[in-house]
N, C-alpha and C positions, 0 to 999 in steps of 0.2 A: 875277629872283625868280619870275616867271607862268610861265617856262621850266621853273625847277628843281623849281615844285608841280605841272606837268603832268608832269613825268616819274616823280615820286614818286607820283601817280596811278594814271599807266601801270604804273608797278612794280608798285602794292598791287592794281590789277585785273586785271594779267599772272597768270593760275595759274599753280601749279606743272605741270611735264609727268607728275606720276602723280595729281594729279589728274584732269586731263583722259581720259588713260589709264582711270581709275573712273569716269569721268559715262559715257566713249564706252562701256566694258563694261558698266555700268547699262543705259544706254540701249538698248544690242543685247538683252539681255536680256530686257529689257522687250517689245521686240517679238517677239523668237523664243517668246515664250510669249503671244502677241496670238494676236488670230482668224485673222489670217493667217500671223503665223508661227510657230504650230502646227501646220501645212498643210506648211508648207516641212521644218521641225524633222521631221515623220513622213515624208515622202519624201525628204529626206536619209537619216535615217539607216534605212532599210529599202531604200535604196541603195548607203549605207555597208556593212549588212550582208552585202547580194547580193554584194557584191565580193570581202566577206573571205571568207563562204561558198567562194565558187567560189578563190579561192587555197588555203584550206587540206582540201577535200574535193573539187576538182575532179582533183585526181594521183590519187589512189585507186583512184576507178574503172579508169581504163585500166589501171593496176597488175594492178588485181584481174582484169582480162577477159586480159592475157596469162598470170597464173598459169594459169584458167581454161582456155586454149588447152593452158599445156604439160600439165597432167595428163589432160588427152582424150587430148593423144598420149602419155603415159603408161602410161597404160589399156589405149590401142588396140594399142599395142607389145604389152604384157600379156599380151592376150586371142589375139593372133596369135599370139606363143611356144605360147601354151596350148594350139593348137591343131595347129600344128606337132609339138609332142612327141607330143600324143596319134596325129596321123595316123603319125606314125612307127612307132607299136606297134599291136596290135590294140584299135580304137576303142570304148571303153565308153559307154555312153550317161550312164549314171547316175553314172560319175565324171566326166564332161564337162560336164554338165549341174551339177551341184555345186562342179565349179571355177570355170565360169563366173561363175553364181550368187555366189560370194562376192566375185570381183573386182567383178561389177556392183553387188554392194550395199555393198561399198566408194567404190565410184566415186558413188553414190548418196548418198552420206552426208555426202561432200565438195561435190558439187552443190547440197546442202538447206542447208550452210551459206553457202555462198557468195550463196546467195538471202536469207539474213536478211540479210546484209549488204551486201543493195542490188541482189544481178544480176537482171538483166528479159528474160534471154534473148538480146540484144542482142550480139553479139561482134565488134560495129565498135568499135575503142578510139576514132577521132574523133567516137565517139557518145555523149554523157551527158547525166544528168540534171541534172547540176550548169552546165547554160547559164545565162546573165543573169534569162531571164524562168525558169526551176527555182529558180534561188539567189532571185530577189526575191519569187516567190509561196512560197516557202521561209520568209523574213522575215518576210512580211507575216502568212501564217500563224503564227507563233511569238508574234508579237505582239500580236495579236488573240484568242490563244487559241482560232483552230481546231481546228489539228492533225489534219491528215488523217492523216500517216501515210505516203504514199505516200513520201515524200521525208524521207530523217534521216541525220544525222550518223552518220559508221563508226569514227572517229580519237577518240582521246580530246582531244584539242586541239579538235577541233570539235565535241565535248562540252561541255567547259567554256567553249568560247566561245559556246554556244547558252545555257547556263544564265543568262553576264553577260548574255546580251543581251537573255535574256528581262527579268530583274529589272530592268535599265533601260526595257528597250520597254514592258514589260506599264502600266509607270504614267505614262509618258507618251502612251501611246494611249487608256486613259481620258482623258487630261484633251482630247486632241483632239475625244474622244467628246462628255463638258461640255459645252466650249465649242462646237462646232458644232452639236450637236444645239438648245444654246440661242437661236442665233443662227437656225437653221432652223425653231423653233418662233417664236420672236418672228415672224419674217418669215410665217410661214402664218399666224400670229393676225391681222398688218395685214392680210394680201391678204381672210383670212374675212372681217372684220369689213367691209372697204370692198367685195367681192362679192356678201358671201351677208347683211349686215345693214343695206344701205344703205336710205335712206328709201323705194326705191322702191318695194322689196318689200314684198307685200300681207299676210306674215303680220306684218311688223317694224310696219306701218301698226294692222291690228288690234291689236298690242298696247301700241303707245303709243295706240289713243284707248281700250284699257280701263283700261291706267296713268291716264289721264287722270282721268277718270269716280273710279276710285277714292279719287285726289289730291281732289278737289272732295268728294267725298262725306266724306273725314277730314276737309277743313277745317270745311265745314258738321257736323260733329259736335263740333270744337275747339271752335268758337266758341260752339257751344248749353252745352257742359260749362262752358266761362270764364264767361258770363251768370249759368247756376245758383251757383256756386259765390262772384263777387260778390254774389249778393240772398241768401246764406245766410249764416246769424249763426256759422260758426266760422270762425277768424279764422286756426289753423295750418293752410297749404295742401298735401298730400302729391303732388309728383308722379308720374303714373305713367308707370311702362314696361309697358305692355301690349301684346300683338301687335298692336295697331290703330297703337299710335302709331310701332311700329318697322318696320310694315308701310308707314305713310306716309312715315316717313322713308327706306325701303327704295326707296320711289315715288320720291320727292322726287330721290333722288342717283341713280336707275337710268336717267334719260335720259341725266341729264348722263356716267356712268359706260360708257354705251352704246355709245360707239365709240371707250373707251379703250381701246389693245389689251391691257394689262395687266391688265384686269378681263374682258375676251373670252374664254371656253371654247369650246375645238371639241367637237360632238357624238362620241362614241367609235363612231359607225357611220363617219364620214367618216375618222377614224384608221385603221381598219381595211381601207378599202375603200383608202385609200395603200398600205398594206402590202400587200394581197392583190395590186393593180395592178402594185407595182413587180418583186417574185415572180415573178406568168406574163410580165411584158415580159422578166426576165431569163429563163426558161423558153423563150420563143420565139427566143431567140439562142440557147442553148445545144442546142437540138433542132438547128440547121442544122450547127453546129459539129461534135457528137457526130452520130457517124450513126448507135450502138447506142440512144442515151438516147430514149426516149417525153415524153413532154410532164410526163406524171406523174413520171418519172423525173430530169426536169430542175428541175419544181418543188421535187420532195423535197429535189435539192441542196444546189438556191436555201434554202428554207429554215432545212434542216441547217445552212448555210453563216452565214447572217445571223443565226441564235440562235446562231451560235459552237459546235454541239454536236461539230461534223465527225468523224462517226463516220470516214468512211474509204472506203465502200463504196461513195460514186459519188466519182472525182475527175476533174476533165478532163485530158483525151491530150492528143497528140502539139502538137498544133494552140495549145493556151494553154498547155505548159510551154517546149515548143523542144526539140529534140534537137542543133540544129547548133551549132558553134562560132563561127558570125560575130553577132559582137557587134550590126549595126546591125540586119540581121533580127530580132532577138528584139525591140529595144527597138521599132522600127517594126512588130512584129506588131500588126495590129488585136485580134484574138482577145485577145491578152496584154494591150493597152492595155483592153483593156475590162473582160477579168475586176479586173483590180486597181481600177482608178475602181469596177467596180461592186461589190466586195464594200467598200471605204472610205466611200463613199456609202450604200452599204446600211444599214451599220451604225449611221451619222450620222443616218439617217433613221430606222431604226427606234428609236435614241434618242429622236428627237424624240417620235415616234408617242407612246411609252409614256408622254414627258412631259407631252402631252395629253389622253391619257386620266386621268393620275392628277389632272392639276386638275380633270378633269368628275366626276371620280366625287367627289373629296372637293367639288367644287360642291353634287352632287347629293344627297350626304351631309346635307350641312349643310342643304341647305332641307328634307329629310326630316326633318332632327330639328328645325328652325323648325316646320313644319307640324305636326308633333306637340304642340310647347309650346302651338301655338296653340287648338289643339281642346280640349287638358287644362285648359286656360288658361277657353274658354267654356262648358267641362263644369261648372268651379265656380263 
């Protein structure tokens, strides 16, 4: 009998196997949209992308650079009959010069299209733009909503394939933005508050002993108002909220509040002075890398880059997109590994920035309009 209730136990706590199948998809879930696998979730699939990019716009190019080849010799066949005929007859200048002319501005007109649609001059076909580190700074821009420009889709397939992948990426890269900018602000608020607000410090000192002073000085007034108002004959007692009393109670909870990081504001000088530092540090690489770019030229990038404007006008060469076709070179480029971490980072960070300064200002707000009630308050 103890046999056959342990097995009927067994049975009823056995799940079913689509159960299980739903806890483990749950659960995967659950992480791939966590702090960390949000991280993973955007470098997959802006990996995912690079890939498909470079299958369905990596043929192209070369296509396009042999078309490119035969009508130069085309042309150049052309221009030689042209000249042939005419040396054979007495040579006119000004119907020479007009035939020419119109073959060259035909030839001209096919070359201007062939430039929108991606040629760089380049007429090595083992050479494109659509390598590993083109196709993923490709992605990562589409996603981010830079868009330099320099690099786009020519195929209508890889068209419609930039469109899904924006719609999908663009709202999954916000939320990578969220939650890491979050997690990056939490994290600066402890390090401030346990650096810059510890007890050592002489200005944190002066103002817990003027907190101090203040605290005693409302008790010693509580207590005289409590005396008066027992030795007087009315008997309904009205409490108040006065700026004294929520000033002390302001006192009361601001030590203990003092090195919650939750209640901690960073000043919007030290937000600023992140953002301008981390700017000229990528500034200072991108000057070595570009040998045309100026310092100023490399900040403006950086910037352009990190407020997502990207006009287009500064993009980096040879050196962070890749020109060659061997796959472990691009991905082991330093240049490549860096720009990608740093415009991901960048953004994550200037997230945060802006999320610290919006708690200091509406901080600062709010004790503006405190200090206001309170003067209005002992004007009457």
């Amino acid at each position: 009998m103890e046999r056959s209730r342990s097995l009927r136990r067994h049975r009823r706590n056995k799940k079913p196997w689509l159960k299980k199948c739903k806890e483990y998809i749950r659960q995967f879930i659950a992480f791939m949209f966590s702090n960390v696998g949000i991280i993973i979730l955007v470098v997959g699939y802006t990996i995912a992308g690079s890939f498909i990019f470079m299958a369905i716009e990596g043929k192209h190019v070369p296509e396009m650079k042999i078309e490119i080849r035969n009508n130069r010799s085309i042309y150049a066949e052309k221009l030689w009959n042209i000249t042939m005929q005419l040396n054979s007859k007495v040579m006119d200048k000004d119907v020479f010069l007009r035939t020419i002319s119109k073959e060259l501005f035909a030839y001209q007109k096919i070359i201007v299209n062939y430039t929108r649609k991606g040629y760089d001059g380049n007429d090595d076909v083992n050479s494109s733009p659509w390598s590993f580190a083109g196709a993923f700074l490709y992605s990562l821009t589409v996603i981010t909503t830079i868009g330099y420009g320099n690099i786009f889709t020519h195929t209508r397939v890889g068209k419609m394939v930039t469109i899904i992948y924006a719609i999908i990426g663009m709202p999954l890269f916000l939320l990578y933005l969220s939650n890491i900018g979050d997690i990056m602000a939490r994290s600066f608020k402890f390090i401030y508050a346990n650096c810059c607000l510890c007890r050592c410090c002489p200005k944190v000192a002066k103002r817990r002993a003027i907190r101090k002073m203040r605290r005693e000085q409302n008790l010693s007034t509580d207590n005289d108002s409590s005396l008066e108002t027992e030795n007087s004959s009315v008997v309904i007692s009205i409490p108040s909220f006065g700026p004294r009393d929520s000033e002390a109670s302001n006192d009361l909870t601001t030590e203990d509040d003092e090195y919650d990081v939750q209640n901690v504001t960073v000043p919007v000088t030290i937000c600023l002075s992140i953002m301008v530092g981390y700017i000229c540090g990528g500034a200072l690489l991108f000057c070595k890398w570009e040998e045309h770019w100026s310092f100023m030229d490399a900040s403006y990038f950086c910037f352009i880059s990190l407020s997502t404007i990207g006009f287009g006008d500064l993009v980096p060469g040879d050196k962070i997109y890749g020109r060659g076709t061997d796959f472990s070179k691009d991905v082991l480029e330093l240049s490549f590994v860096f720009c990608s971490i740093y415009l991901m980072m960048g953004m994550a960070l200037i997230a945060m920035c802006f999320n610290l300064m919006q708690e200091e200002v509406i901080h600062k707000i709010r004790s503006i309009i405190d200090t206001i009630k309170y003067i209005l308050r002992c004007n009457r």
